[in-house]
N, C-alpha and C positions, 0 to 999 in steps of 0.2 A: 556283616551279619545279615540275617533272612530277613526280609521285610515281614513286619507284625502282620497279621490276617486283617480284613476290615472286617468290624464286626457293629452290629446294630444295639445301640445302648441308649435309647432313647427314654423309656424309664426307668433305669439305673443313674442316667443322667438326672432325670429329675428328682429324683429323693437325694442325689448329692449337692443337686443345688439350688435354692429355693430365693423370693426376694429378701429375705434377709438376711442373708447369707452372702449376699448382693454377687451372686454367679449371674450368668446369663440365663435365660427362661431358655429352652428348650423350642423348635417353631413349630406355630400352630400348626396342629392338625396331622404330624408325620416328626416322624424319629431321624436324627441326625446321624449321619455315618460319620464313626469316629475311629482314628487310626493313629497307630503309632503309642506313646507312653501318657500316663495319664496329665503329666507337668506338660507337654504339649497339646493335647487336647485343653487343657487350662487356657495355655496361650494363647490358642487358636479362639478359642470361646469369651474371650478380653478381649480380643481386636474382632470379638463376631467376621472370623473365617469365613468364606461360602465353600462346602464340601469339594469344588473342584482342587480351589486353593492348596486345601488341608492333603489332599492324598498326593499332590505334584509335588508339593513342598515336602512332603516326606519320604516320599524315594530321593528326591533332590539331596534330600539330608543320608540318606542311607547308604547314596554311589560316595559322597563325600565321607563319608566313615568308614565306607569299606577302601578305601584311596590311602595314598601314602600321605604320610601325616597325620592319620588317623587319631592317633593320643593326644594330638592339639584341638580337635574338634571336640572331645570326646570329654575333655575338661572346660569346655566352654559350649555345653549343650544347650541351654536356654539361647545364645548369643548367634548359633547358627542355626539353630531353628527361624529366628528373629531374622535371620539374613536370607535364608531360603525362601521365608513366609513374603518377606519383603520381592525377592527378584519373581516368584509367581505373580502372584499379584497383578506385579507390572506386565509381565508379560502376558497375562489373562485378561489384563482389563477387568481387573476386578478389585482396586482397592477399595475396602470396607474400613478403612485407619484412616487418620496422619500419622503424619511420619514424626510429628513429638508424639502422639500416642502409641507410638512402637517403640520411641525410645525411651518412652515411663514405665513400658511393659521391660520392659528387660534394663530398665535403672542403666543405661550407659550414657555416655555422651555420642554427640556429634562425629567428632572427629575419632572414636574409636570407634565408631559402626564401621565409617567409612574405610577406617586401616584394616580392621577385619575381612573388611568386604573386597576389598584390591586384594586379602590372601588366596580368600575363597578365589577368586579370579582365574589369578597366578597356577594354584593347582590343582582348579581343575577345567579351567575356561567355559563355567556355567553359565557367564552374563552375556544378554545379548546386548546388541548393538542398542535394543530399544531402553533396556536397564541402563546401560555408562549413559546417555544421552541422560534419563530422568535423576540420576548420580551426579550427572556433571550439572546440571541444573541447581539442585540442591545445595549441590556443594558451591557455586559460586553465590547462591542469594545469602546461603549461610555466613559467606565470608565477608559479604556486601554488607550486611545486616549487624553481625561483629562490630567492625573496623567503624559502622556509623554510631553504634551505641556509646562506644567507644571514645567517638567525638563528640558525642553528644553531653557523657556526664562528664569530661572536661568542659568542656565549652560550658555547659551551666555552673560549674564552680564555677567558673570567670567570671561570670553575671550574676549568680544569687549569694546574698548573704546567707552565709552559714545558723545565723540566730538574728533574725530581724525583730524591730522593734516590736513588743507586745500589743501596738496599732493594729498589727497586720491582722486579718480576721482568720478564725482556725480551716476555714475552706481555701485560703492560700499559702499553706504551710507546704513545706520546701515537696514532701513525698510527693501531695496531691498535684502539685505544679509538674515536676517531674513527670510525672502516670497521664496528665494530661495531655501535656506536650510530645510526648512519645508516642500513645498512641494516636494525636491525632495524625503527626508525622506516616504511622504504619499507614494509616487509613488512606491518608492521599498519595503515598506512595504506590500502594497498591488498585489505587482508581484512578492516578494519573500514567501511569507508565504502564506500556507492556513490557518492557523488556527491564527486570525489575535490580538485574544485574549492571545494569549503569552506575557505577560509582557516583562521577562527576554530577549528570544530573539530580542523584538522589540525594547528593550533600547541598548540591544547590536550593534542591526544594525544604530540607532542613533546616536553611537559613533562611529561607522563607517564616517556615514556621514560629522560627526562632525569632524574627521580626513584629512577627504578630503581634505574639504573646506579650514579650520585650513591653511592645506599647500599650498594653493594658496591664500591665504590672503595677503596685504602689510603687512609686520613687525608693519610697524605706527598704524596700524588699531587695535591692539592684547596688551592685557596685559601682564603681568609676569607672570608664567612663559613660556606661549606660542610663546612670541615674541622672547626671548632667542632662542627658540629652536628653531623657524621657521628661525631664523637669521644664526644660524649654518647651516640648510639645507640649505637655500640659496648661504652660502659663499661655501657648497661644490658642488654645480651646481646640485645638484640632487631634488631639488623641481622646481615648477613654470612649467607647462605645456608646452613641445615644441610644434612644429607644428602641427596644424591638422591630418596630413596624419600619424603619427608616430603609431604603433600600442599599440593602449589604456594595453592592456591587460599586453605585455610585459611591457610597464613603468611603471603601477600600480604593477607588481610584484617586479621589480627589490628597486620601490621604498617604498615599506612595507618591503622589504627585509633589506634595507640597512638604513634603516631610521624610527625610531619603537618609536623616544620620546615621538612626539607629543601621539600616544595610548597610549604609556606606563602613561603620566601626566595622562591623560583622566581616565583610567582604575583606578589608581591609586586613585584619585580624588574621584571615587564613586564606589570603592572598587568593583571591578570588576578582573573578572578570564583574566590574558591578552593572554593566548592561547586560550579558548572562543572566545573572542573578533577576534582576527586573523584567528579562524578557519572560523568566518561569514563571515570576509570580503573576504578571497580565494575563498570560495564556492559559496558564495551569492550576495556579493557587485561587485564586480569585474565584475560578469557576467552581473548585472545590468547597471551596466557602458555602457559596451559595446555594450547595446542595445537604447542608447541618442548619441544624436545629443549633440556638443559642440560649443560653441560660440568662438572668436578670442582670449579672456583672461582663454580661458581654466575653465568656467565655463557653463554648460549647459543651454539651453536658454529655460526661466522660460514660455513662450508661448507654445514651445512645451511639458515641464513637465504639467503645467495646462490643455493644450489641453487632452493631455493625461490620468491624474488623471480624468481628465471631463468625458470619457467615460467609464473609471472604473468606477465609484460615479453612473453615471448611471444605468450602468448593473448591479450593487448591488442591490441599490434601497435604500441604506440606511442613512447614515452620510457624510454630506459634511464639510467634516473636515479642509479644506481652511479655514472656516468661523471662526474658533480659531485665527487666525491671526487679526480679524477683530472684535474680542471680543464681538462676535455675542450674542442675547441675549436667541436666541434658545439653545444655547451650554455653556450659564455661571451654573455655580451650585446654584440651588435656595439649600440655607443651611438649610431650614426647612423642603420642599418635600425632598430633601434629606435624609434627619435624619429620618424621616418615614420613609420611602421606605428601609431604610437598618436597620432600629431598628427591632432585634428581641428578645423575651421576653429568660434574662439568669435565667439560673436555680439558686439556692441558691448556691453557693462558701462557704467553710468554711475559716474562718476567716485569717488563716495561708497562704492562694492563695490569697488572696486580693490585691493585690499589684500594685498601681497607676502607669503606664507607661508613659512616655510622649509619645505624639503622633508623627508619623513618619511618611515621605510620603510613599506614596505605592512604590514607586522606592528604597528609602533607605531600609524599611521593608523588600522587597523581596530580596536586596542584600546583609543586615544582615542577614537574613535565610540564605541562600547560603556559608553566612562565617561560619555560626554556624557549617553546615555541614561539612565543609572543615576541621576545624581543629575534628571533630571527624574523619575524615578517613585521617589524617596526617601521622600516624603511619601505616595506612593499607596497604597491596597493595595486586595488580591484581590477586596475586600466591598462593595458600595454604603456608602458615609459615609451619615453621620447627615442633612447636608444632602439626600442623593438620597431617602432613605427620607421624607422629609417634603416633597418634591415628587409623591412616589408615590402619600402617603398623602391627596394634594390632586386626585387622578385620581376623576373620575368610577367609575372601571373602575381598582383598582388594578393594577397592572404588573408589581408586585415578584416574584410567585411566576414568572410566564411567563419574565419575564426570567433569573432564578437558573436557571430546569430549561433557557431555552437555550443559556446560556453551558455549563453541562453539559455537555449532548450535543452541541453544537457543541468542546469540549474532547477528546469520544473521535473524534470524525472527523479530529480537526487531530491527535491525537498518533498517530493509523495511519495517515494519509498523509504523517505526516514520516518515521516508521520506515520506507515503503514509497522515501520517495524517497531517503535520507540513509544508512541500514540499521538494522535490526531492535535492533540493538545500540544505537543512538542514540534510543529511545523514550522517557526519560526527560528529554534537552535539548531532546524537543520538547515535553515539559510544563510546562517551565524556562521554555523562549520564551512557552509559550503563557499563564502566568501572566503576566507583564511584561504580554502584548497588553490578558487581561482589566484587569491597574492600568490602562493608559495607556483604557483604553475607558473605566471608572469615570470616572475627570479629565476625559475631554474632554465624556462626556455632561451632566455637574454642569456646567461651565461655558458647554456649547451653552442649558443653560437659565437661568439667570442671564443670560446674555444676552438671551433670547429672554421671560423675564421685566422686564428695566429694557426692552425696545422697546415692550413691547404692554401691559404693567401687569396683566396676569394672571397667572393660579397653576397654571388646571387647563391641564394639558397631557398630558389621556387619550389623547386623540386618536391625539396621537404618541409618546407610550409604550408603546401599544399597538401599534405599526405593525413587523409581523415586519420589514419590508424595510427600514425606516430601522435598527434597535437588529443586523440580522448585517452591513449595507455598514458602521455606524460600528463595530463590532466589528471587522472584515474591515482595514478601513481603520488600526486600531490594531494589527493584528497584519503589515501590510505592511510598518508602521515600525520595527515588531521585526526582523524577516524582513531586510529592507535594510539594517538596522542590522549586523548579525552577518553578514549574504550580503554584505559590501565583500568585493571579491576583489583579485587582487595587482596591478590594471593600472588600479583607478581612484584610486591616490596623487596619478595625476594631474587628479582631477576628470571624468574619462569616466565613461560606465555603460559595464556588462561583466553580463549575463544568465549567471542561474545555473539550475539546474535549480528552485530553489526560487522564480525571481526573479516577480516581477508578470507574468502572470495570475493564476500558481499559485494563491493563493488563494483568489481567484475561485472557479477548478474546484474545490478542496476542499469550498467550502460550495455551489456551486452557483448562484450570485450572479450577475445577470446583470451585463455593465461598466456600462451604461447606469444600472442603477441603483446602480451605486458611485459613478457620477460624482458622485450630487448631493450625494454626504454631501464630497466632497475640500475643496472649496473655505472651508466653513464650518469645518473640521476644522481648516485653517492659522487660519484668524481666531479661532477660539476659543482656542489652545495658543499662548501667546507663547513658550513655552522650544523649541521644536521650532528646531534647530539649520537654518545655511543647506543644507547637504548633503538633508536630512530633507526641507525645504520642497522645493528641487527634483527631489527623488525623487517623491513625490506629485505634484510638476507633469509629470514625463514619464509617469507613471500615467495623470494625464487627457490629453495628447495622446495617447498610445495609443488608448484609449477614443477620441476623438473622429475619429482617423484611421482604425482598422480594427474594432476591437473590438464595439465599441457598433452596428458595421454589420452584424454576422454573422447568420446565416435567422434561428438562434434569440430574435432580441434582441428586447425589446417596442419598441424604437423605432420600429418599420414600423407595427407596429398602430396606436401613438400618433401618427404622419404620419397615415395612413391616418380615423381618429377625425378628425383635427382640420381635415383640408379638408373632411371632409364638414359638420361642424359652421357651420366657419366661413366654408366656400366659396374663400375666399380666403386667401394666406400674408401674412403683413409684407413690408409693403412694403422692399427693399432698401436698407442703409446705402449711404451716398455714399462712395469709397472712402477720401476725404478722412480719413473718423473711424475706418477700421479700424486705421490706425497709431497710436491712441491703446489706453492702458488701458482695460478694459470698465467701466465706472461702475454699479452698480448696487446694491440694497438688502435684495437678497432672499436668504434663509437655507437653511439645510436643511430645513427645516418647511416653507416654503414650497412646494420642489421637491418632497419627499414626501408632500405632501397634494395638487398643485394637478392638475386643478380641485377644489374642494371644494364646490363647491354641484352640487345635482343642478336641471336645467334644469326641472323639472316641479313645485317647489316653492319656496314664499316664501322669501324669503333671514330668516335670525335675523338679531336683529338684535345678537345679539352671538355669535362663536362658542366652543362648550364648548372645546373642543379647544383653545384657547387660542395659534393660528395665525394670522397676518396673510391679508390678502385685500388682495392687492396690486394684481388686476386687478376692484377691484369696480367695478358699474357704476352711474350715476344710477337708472333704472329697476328698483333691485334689489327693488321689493315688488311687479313683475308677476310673476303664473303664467307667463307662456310666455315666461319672461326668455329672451332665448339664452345657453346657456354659455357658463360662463369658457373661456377660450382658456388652454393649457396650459402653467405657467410654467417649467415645467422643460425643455419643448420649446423655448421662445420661446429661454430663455438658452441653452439647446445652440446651436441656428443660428446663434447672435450669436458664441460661441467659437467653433465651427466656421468662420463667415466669416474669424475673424481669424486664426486659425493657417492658412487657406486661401490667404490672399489675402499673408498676408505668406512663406509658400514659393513661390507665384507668380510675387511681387515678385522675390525670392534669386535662383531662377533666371531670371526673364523677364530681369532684368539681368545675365546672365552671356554670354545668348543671343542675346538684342534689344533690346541695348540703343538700336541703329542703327534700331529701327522703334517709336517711341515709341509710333503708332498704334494699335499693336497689341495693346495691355496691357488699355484697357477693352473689344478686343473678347473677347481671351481669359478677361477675368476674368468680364463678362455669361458668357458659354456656360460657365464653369467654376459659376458662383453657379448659374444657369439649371438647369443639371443638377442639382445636389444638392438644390436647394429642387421642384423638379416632376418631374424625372425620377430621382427619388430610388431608387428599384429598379436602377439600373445601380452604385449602392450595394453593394447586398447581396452580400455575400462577397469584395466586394474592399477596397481603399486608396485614399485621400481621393489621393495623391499618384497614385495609376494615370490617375486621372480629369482631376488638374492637366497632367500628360503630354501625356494623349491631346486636350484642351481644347488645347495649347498648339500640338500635330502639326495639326490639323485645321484649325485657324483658319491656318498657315501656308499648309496645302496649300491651300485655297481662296483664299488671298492671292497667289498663288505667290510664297513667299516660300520658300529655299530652306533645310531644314533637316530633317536625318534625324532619325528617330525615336531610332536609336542615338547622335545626338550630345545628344538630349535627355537618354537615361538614363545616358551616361557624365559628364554636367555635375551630373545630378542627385545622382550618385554620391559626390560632392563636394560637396556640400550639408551643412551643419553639423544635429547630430540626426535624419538619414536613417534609412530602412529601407537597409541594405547590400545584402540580399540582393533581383535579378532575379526575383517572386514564382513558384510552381508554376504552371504552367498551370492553366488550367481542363478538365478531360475534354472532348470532342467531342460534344455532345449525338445522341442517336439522330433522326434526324429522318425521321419516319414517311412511308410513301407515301402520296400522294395516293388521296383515295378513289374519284375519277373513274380514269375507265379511259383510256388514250392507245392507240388504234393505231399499229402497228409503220410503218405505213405515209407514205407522206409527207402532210403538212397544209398548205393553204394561206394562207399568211398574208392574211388578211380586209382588202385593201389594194387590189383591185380590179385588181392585178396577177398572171402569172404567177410567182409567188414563192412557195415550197416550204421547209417546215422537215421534215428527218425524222429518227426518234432515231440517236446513234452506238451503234453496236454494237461491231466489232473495229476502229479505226480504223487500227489496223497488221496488216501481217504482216509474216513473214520472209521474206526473198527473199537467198539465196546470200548469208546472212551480214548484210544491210541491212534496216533497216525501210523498208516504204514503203507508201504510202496503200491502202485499200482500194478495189477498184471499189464505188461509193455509190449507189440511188437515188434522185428519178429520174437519171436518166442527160441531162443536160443538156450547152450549149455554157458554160453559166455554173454551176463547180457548188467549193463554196466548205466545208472545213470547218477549221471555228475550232479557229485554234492552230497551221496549217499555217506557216512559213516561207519555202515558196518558193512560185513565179508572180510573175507581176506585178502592178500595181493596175489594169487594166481591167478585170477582173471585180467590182472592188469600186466601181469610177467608175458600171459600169453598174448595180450593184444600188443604188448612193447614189442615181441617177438613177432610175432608176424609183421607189423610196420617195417621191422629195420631187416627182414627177408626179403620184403618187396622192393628195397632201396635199386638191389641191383637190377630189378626187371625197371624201374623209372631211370636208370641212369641211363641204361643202353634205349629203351623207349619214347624218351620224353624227348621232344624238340624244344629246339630254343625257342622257335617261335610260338609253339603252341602250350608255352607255359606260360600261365598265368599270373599277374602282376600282383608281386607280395604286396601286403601291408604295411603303410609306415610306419617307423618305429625307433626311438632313438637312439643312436649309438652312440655313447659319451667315449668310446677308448678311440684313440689315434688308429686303431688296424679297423676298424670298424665292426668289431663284433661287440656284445653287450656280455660282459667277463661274466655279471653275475648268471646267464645261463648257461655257463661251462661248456658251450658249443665252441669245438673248434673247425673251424671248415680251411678247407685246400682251396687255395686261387682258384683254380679253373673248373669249380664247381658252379654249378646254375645256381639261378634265386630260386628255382624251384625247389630243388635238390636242399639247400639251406633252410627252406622254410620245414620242410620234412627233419633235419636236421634236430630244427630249434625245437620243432613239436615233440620230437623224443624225446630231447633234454627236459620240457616241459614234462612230460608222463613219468620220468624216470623220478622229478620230486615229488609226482602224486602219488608215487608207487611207495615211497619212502614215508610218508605221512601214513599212507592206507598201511604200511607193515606197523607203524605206530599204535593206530589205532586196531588195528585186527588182531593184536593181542590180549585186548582183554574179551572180543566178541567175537574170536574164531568160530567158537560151536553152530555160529549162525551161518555158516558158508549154503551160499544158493545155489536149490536141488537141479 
């Protein structure tokens, strides 16, 4: 439907709404432009819209109503208003709401904004990249915040008496206990953490709170075993808050010091690390403390916590998580939007993995992973074993000292970029983690070489002891599994991944590591570590499809140099698998040693005949005792291509059958030009997604087929694709593209056709005329005079410009030299004879490029001719005099 007019109603506005009425005032001094229907100008005036908002967000709403599906928006107008209003906003930098005040205004919940808002997505790809980032934000603190609440009014059933004795005084009855321990929790969550989506540390700082409180509670108030224990503290004068003035800080240490049950039950309870636990509350809780005001019973006064959490909740602009207290209906879980919004389509499982789990909450889940981890690195510890030290000590080149001063200072860069992402306060759990990473890096490296000793029957293995890049990716790679371990967030209970700020790359960027050379160490890392749980395993395997789909492609990555290196070398790539075998498992034999060393012979000298380094030579050749052996070919490249191919070709497969399935034909042409590309035109690569290229591979091969199918129905199937990228990628900037250095006169030019035929540049191709655009007078001043993009005339002036071009064909054929023809334009040809089918140009062998280019441009005019008789039917009477 036609967009409504903007119209000025800035006193019609205010006689319909006044302070009592409790509308919005109208702003000082000037009238409000208001658009669209009166029920959205309402809405807009509730959340105090600013006029940019209001008109973006209404055509926003308008192209979605005029779109297919139209009758579903159309019964849910308030709902998309509310989702329009929302993606402007963000994208304006102009939120004037929260996001519970948006979701008051339009009475839905949580999780159906969000279902709604993935449709909107879906059809019509309105959100940008900067909207799903503030979406996916939301959406995990939401879920953070749930799943603790959650635990939280269990956990106080287990601790408070349902009807305590009539001792108890009415300012510690069960609600007010409840509302204060909640919010004080929101408060120091949200002033101790940045990153507010941590599960693990936000439950830990809960039980902090929960400790607190615990020991300023009456006894009467508490069940078993809490009341035991708080009754001991009691009898031994060291709980129950003394006076005001005493200093907070000293009595919370002396009293975590000396008095540890109550955590210890807690921790205990829900299987929790209890020097974790206590390193939060030194660092984090304590300090928080000491920044509240405390009331006469030595509990904080819940006006000042709310006043306070009020002006956070503000400045965010997001969840007013009070409202969990109040069993708010914006913040319940609808179970069904739910179950959508986290359903993603699983791949086929073989029957042996099938195994029905009972369901867990996110709290328990993520601190049975944590146990899982634990007892794998029981046995481990911080130090090279006796076994590693004596592999060390079998090095050419011992290793030992290099290795201890990296793990070092690779230790101070990991613990000030955890404080920098987590907060400043949490710099100690990032030395916590970062210990575990170095145990689990010890174990995996001792067993990478016990392996790698029973294959090849050697000891020295300098080579690759020494090697910076293999000892910080297997590092890197042992502390991702830490990292993953403790980053589970509250949405993948169900087996999804959910990115955190901490999540993979992250680590990468800490040490500086490029993906490509992470990748080589993943694979060997699963086969060496049999206790690495199935979660652990395919966390590291979505690691390496990342890597393999975007990461590994980026300017900075060494993979272009090592393409680049290896055709020159070899001249030619591997020959291409049959597709037959890509839907098999990779079969292969080669290790991390391998990938990090290969090639290891230098092309200009005898091959040893045994190597120090004590590394297989997978790709040795017969001819190895010539001087001018050619080198090895690169094994670490070879095996990328071959995962590459297979994670390529089986998203392909996913979508080509979702899409075409009806043109079966058409799979190995799209697969050729999808392999074709990334193996030689490997540079259309760089800075983008393995999946942009499957896309446009898929768009291109159709349109030359004329097979009919939009681009946008590609990316809304692909959208739906199981392990997708979600997010429509940023564009690419518009490159600068410099002026030609030859000089054009202004004047007209003749095209070199042996005809009167005139090209000359556009200048103002419109003016005004009383209100209408219309064409310029152009020279020369001709009976045939044509500029591109026009809409009206007829097609006889294009009959006779076709016409004369393909007159002049014969005066160029016998004319034109081969040498003095000019070098066509590239351009692609997807068909095996090399023509491009969809310009119906059929050319004879032993015609020129020139001669073809003349060709194609016919072909070209003969469909602008076909369009212009289109359109020249209804504006013949307008033919130029």
């Amino acid at each position: 439907m036609p967009p409504k007019p903007l119209r000025r109603a800035g006193a019609a506005r205010s006689q319909r709404t006044s302070p009592e009425g409790g509308g919005s005032a109208s702003p000082p001094g000037g009238t409000r432009l208001e658009v669209g229907e009166a029920e959205f100008v309402a809405l807009c005036d509730a959340l105090k819209v600013p006029d940019s908002v209001r008109e973006k967000a209404w055509r926003t709403y308008e192209s979605l109503a005029a779109a297919d599906g139209a009758p579903a928006y159309n019964k849910k107008k308030k709902e998309t208003w509310g989702v329009c209003i929302f993606i402007v906003a963000i994208d304006l930098d102009e939120m004037t709401f929260t996001f519970t005040e948006l979701l008051k205004s339009l009475s839905i919940s949580v999780c159906t904004f969000f279902q709604f808002l993935k449709e909107v997505d879906v059809n019509m790809d309105t959100v940008s990249t900067k909207v799903d980032s503030t979406v996916s934000r939301l959406k995990k603190k939401y879920d953070v915040l749930l799943a603790l609440y959650h635990k939280f009014e269990r956990t106080c059933g287990l601790i408070y008496l349902d009807q305590p004795s009539s001792e108890i005084s009415a300012e510690l009855t069960s609600v007010l206990v409840l509302k204060n321990y909640w919010i004080t929790f929101l408060l120091a969550k949200g002033k101790v953490l940045q990153m507010e989506d941590d599960l693990v540390i936000s439950f830990q700082l809960l039980l902090c709170v929960l400790d607190y409180f615990i020991k300023l509670s009456p006894p009467a108030m508490l069940k078993e075993p809490y009341k035991s224990a708080v009754t001991a503290l009691t009898a031994n004068g060291s709980t129950r808050t003394p006076r005001r003035g005493q200093n907070r800080n000293a009595r919370a240490s002396k009293q975590i010091d000396t008095d540890t049950k109550v955590i210890e039950i807690l921790c205990k309870e829900h299987d929790c690390n209890l020097d974790e636990v206590k390193n939060v509350y030194f660092t984090s809780f304590i300090p928080f403390l000491n920044s509240l005001g405390v009331a006469s019973n030595g509990l904080p006064e819940v006006d000042v916590l709310s006043k306070q959490y009020d002006e956070l909740y503000l400045k965010n602009k997001d969840i007013d998580a009070r409202l969990f207290l109040d069993h708010d209906e914006t913040l319940q879980p609808d179970v069904i939007a739910c179950s959508q919004l986290e359903r993603t389509p699983q791949k086929n499982i073989p029957d042996e993995e099938v195994n029905h789990v009972l369901p867990q909450t996110p709290v328990r889940a993520a601190m049975n992973t944590i146990q899982q981890l634990m007892m794998i690195l029981n046995s481990a510890t911080d130090k090279p074993s006796d076994t590693l030290i004596a592999y060390f000590n079998n090095c050419t080149v011992n290793p030992e000292d290099s290795i201890l001063k990296r793990v070092e200072s690779l230790g101070h860069i990991f613990k000030k970029k955890f404080a920098e992402a987590v907060g400043q306060g949490c710099a100690e759990i990032g030395s916590q983690r970062y210990q575990l990473g170095v145990r689990l890096y010890y174990r995996v490296m001792e067993s990478m070489l016990k392996s790698e000793e029973e294959r090849l029957s050697v000891h020295n293995f300098s080579k690759l002891l020494n090697d910076n890049i293999f000892h910080t990716s297997l590092l890197a790679c042992a502390l991702e599994i830490v990292m993953a371990t403790y980053g589970r967030t509250a949405s993948q209970s169900d087996g999804t991944s959910t990115e955190t700020d901490l999540s993979f790359p992250w680590i990468l960027n800490v040490f500086d590591l490029k993906a490509f050379d992470f990748y080589k160490v993943i694979e060997s890392f699963i086969k060496v570590e049999p206790s690495l749980t199935r979660d652990m395993i395919k966390h590291l395997e979505r690691c390496e499809h990342r890597i393999m789909e975007s990461l590994a492609w980026q300017s900075d990555s060494p993979l272009f140099d090592l393409i680049k290196q290896s055709k020159e070398r070899e001249g030619q790539t591997d020959q291409p698998e049959p597709t037959s075998t890509l839907n098999l498992p990779l079969q292969h034999n080669h290790t991390a040693a391998d990938l990090y060393l290969s090639p290891v012979r230098s092309p200009k000298k005898k091959a040893s005949g045994h190597p120090q380094s004590g590394t297989s030579n997978p790709d040795a050749q017969p001819s190895a005792t010539s001087q001018t052996q050619k080198p090895q070919k690169s094994t670490s490249l070879s095996l990328f291509y071959k995962k590459v191919f297979r994670l390529a070709y089986l998203r392909l497969h996913t979508l080509f059958f979702r899409l075409l399935s009806e043109h079966p034909d058409l799979e190995p042409l799209i697969w050729t030009l999808f392999q074709h590309t990334l193996q030689n035109e490997y540079e259309l690569m760089r800075d983008r997604h393995l999946d942009q290229i499957m896309m446009c591979s898929m768009y291109g091969i159709c349109k030359v087929k004329n097979v009919d199918l939009r681009f946008k129905t590609i990316v809304s199937a692909y959208k739906e694709l199981p392990n997708t990228n979600q997010e429509p990628p940023t564009l690419s900037p518009i490159p600068h593209i410099p002026r030609s250095p030859y000089q054009f006169s202004n004047s007209p030019r003749r095209v070199p056709a042996g005809n009167n035929i005139y090209i000359s540049p556009l200048k103002s191709p419109y003016k005004f005329s009383d209100g209408f655009q219309s064409p310029t007078k152009m020279t020369p001043r001709s009976r045939i005079l044509v500029s591109i993009g026009e809409t009206f005339g007829t097609s006889e002036k294009f009959q006779k410009i076709n016409q004369m071009v393909c007159n002049s064909e014969s005066h160029v054929k016998r004319g034109a030299e081969p040498s003095d023809a000019p070098k066509p334009l590239k351009r692609l040809r997807f068909d095996i004879e090399g023509q491009d089918e969809a310009d119906g140009g059929k050319h004879l062998p032993q015609e020129s490029k020139f001669q073809q280019k003349l060709a194609e441009m016919t072909s070209t005019r003969t469909r602008m001719q076909k369009q212009k008789q289109n359109d020249g039917n209804d504006t013949s009477g307008n033919e130029e005099k």
